[in-house]
N, C-alpha and C positions, 0 to 999 in steps of 0.2 A: 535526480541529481547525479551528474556523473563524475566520477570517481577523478583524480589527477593523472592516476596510470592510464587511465584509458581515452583521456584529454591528450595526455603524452604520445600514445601509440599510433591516433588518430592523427595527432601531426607529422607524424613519422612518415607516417602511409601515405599523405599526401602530397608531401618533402619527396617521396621515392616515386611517385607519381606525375609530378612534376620534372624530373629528372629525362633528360633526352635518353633515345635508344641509343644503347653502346659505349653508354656508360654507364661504371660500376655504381649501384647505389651507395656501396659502401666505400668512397675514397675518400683517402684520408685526408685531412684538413692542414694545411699550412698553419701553425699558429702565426700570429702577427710577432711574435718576437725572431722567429725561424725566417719570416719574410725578407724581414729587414738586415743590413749588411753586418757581419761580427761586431760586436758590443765587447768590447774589454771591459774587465771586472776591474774594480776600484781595489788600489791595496789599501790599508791599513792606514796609512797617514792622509788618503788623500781622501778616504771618508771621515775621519776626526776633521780632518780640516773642511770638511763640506757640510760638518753637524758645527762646526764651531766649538770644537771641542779644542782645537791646539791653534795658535798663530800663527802669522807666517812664518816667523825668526825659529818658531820650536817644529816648524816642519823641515826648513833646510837643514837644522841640527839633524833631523832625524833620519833626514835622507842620507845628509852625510855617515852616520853610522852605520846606515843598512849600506851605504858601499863599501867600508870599510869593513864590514860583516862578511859581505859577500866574497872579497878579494881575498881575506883571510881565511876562508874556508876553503880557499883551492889548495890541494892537497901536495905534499912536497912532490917535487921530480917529475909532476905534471908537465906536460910539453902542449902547449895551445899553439895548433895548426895556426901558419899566416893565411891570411886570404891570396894573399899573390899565389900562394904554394897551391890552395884549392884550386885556385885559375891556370894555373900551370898543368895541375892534373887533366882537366877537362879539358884545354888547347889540347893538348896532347904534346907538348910540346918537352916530355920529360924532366920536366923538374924535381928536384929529388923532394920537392916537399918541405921549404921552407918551415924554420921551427923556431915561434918566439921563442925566447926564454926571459921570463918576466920573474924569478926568482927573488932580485932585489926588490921588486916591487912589494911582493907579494909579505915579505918581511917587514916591510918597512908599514903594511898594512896589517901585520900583527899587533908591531909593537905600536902603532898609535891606536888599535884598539883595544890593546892592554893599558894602554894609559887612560884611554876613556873608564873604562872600565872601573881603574884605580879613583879616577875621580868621581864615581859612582859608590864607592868604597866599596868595590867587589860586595855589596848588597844584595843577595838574590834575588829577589822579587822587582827591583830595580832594572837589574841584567837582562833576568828572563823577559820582562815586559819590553827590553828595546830590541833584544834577540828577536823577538818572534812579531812584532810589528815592526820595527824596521826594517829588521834583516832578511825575516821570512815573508816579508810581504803582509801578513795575513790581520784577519780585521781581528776586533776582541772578540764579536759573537763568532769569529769560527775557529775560536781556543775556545769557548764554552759556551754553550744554551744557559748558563742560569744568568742571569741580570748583574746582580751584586757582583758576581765574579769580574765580569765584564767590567763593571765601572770601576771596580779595584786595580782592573789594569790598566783603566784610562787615565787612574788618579795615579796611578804609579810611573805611568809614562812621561806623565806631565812631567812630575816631577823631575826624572832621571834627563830629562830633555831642558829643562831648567837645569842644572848643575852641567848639564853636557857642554849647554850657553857661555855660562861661567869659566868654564873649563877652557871650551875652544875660546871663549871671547881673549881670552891675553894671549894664544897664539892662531891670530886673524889672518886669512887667508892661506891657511894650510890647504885645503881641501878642492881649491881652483885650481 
């Protein structure tokens, strides 16, 4: 009877055998997901919503918060380069480097996520669960490996995404 190792080795040696001169017997293998062209990773809302975990109405809610999240976290007296200014650079054509300045915006994207927020009633577990799947993109299992944790932020999502509803629904069409 022969052993699995030695089934194994035997394949091996004949896999290396089979191999044309002048190539390396040991070259590495393309996995099939390497083959194939970049695969964007799913954020957080668009895999609840691909489990059937949230609807459609509490995923635009949610979206709308992770941009009001995101817009709010640029930092004051930040100056975000135009793209004309970038293209100006590379013509060569001396542009001093056009410089939005989205200041108002950026306020105005505070205080309506303070306002969310308040209709959230500044709730920890509420916050943090739209903060870090909306706003951070990121799913529940990659805030935590344990299960329960996870669904607790799903059940808490819902929620804060329901009152979000409520909240935006009497001032509709803010976020177009």
């Amino acid at each position: 009877m022969v052993s699995v190792a030695e089934r194994k080795r035997r394949k091996r040696g004949a896999r290396q055998a089979q191999a044309p001169i002048g190539r390396a017997a040991a070259t590495p293998r393309i996995s099939a997901v390497a083959s194939k062209s970049y695969m964007r990773r799913k954020t957080g809302l668009e895999c609840l919503a691909a489990r059937g975990k949230i609807n459609g109405k509490q995923r635009a809610r949610g979206e709308a918060y992770g941009r009001l999240y995101r817009v709010a976290a640029i930092a004051d007296g930040v100056a975000i380069p135009s793209a004309l200014g970038d293209l100006d650079r590379v013509r060569g054509t001396g542009g001093a480097g056009l410089v939005a300045d989205y200041s108002a915006e950026i306020m105005e994207a505070r205080q309506l996520l303070t306002a969310a927020r308040s209709a959230l009633g500044f709730h920890a577990g509420l916050v943090l669960a739209c903060d870090l799947i909306c706003g951070r993109t990121d799913t529940p299992q990659d805030i935590t490996n344990v299960r329960r944790e996870a669904e607790e932020l799903e059940t808490s999502l819902r929620i804060a995404l329901d009152l979000l509803d409520d909240h935006w629904g009497k001032t509709e069409g803010w976020w177009t």
